[in-house]
C-alpha positions in Angstrom: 19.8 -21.6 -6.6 23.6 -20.7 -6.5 25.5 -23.5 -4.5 26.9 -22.7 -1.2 30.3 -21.4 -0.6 33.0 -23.8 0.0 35.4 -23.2 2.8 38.3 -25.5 3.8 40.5 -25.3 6.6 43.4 -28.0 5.8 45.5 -29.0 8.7 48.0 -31.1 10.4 47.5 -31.3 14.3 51.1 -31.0 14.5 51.3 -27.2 13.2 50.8 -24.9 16.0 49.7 -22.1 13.6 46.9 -24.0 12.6 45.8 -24.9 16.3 46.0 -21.0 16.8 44.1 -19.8 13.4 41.7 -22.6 14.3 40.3 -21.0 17.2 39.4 -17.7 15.3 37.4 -19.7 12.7 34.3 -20.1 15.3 34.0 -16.2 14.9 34.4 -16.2 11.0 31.3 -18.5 10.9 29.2 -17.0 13.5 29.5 -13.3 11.7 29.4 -15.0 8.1 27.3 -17.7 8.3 30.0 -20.1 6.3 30.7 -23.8 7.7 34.2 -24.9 7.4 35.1 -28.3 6.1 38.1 -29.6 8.1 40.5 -31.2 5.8 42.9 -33.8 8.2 46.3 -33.7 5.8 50.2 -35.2 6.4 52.1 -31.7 6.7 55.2 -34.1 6.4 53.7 -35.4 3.0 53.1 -32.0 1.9 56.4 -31.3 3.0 58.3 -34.0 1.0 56.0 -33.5 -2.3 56.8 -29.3 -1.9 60.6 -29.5 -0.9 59.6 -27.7 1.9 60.3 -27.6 5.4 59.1 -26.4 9.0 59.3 -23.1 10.1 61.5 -24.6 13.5 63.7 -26.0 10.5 63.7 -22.7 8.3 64.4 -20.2 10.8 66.9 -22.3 12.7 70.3 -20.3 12.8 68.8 -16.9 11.3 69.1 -13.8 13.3 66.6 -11.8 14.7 63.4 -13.9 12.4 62.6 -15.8 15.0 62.0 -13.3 17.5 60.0 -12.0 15.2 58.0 -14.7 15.0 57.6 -15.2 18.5 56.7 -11.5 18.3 53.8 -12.0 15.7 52.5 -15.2 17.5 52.0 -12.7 20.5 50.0 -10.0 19.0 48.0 -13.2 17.3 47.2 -14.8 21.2 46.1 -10.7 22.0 44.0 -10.1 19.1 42.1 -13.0 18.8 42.3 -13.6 22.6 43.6 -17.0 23.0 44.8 -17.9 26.7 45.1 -21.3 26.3 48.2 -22.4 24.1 51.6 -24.2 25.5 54.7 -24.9 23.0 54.6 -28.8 23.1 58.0 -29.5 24.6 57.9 -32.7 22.1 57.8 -30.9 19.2 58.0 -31.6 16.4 55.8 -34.7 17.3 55.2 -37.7 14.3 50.9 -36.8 13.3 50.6 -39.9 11.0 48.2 -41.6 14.2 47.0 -38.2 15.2 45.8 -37.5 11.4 45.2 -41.0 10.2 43.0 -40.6 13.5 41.3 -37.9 12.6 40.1 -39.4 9.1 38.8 -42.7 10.9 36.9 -40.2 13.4 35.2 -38.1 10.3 34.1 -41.5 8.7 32.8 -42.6 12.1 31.1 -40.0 12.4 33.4 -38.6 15.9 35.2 -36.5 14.4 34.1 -32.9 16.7 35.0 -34.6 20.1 38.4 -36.4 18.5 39.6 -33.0 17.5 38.9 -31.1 20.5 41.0 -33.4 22.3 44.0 -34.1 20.0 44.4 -30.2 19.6 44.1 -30.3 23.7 46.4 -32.8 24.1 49.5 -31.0 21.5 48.7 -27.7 22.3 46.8 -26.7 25.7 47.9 -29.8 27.8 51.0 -30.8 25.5 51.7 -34.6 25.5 54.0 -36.7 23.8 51.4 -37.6 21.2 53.7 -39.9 19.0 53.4 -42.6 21.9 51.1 -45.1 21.5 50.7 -45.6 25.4 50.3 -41.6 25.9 48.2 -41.2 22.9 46.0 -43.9 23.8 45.3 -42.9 27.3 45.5 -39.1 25.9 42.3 -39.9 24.2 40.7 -42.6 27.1 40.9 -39.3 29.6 38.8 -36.9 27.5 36.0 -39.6 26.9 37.0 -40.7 23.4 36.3 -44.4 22.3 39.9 -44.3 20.9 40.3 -48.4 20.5 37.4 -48.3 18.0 39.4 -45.1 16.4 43.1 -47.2 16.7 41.5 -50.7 14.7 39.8 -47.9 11.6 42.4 -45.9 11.2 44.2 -49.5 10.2 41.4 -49.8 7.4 42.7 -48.7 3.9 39.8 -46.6 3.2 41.4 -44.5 6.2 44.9 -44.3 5.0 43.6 -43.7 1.2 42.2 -40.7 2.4 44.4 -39.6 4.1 47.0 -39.8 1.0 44.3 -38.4 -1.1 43.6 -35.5 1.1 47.6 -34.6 1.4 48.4 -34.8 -2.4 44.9 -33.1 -3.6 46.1 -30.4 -1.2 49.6 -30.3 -3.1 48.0 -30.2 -6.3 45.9 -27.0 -5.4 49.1 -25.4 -4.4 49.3 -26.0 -0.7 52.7 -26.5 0.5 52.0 -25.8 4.6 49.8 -25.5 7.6 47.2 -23.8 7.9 46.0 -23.6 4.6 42.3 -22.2 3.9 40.2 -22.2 0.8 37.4 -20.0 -0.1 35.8 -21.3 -3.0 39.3 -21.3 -5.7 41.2 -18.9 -3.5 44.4 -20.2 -1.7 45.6 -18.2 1.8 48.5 -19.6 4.0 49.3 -18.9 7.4 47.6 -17.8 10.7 48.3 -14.3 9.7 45.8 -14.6 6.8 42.5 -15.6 9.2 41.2 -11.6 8.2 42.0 -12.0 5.0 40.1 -15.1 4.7 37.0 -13.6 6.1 37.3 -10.4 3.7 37.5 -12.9 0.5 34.6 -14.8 2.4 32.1 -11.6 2.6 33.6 -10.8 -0.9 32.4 -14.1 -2.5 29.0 -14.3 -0.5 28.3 -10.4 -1.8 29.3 -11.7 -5.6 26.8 -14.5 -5.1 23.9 -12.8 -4.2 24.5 -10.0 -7.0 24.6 -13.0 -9.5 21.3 -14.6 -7.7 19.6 -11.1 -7.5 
């Protein structure tokens, strides 16, 4: 029997396009039948190891791009029918708790209920998550045991992973957020979510052919 499809979803809780192409993955898996395995990663790692930069850096000073990014993240919110996303006025926030967070909460076995409430906390109810005091008591008000998160996300193991996960990413040709994988194939951007479920179909159709 032919192994299931992988499908990755690689993000940084600091990205807003990966909060936003998050919340069409729910649909992709209900119509599909794939799972998607969340991959927590240091967008300023990749960053630094790509030479690249944030879009709020890139398009800083250009005329008319950003407009038309604004214009884009619009038709996204319509099409896919998000009506709960705020710009964090904090932006860009540091992730390195948020994501070293997110590891400890995977290993612990949390990790569902951690990233509901991280991706409230920067992007529906924005917060200045980079605070230790705000974080904390970020987490505290949507019923997360975040102490017990805080003292493993100090372990090695965690922050290994972490690293691991970032420059794995790198290697595979990420250099952003979001990133997805189906099976080998690389897509970037929130802009690629269709796309991602056409290459999905694609690859489930070439499996069964093989299997049949």
């Amino acid at each position: 029997m032919a192994a299931p499809l992988k499908v990755e979803f690689h993000f940084d809780f600091g990205s807003p396009n990966a909060y936003l192409a998050e919340l069409a993955l729910p649909g992709i898996e209900k119509r599909t039948g794939v799972t998607f395995e969340y991959i927590p990663v240091l967008l300023g790692g990749v960053y630094k190891a790509t030479g690249n930069m944030s879009p709020g850096e890139s398009l800083r000073g250009i005329k008319n791009k950003p407009e038309y990014n604004a214009l884009e993240t619009e038709r996204f919110l319509r099409r896919h029918n998000v009506t709960k996303f705020t710009m964090n006025p904090f932006f860009p926030v540091n992730t390195l708790a948020l994501m070293r967070g997110a590891v400890a909460a995977q290993f612990e076995g949390v990790f569902e209920p951690y990233f509901r409430a991280a991706y409230n906390h920067m992007w529906v109810e924005p917060k200045k998550m980079d605070d230790p005091q705000v974080f904390r008591e970020a987490f505290l008000s949507s019923g997360v045991d975040i102490d017990r998160l805080i003292a493993r996300a100090q372990q090695d193991d965690v922050k290994k992973k972490l690293i691991d996960n970032t420059s794995d990413a790198v290697a595979r040709g990420s250099f952003g957020s979001p990133t997805f994988y189906v099976g080998s194939e690389i897509f970037f951007g929130k802009d690629k979510v269709r796309e991602v479920e056409e290459e999905i179909v694609a690859q489930l159709a070439a499996g069964q052919r093989k299997t049949a």
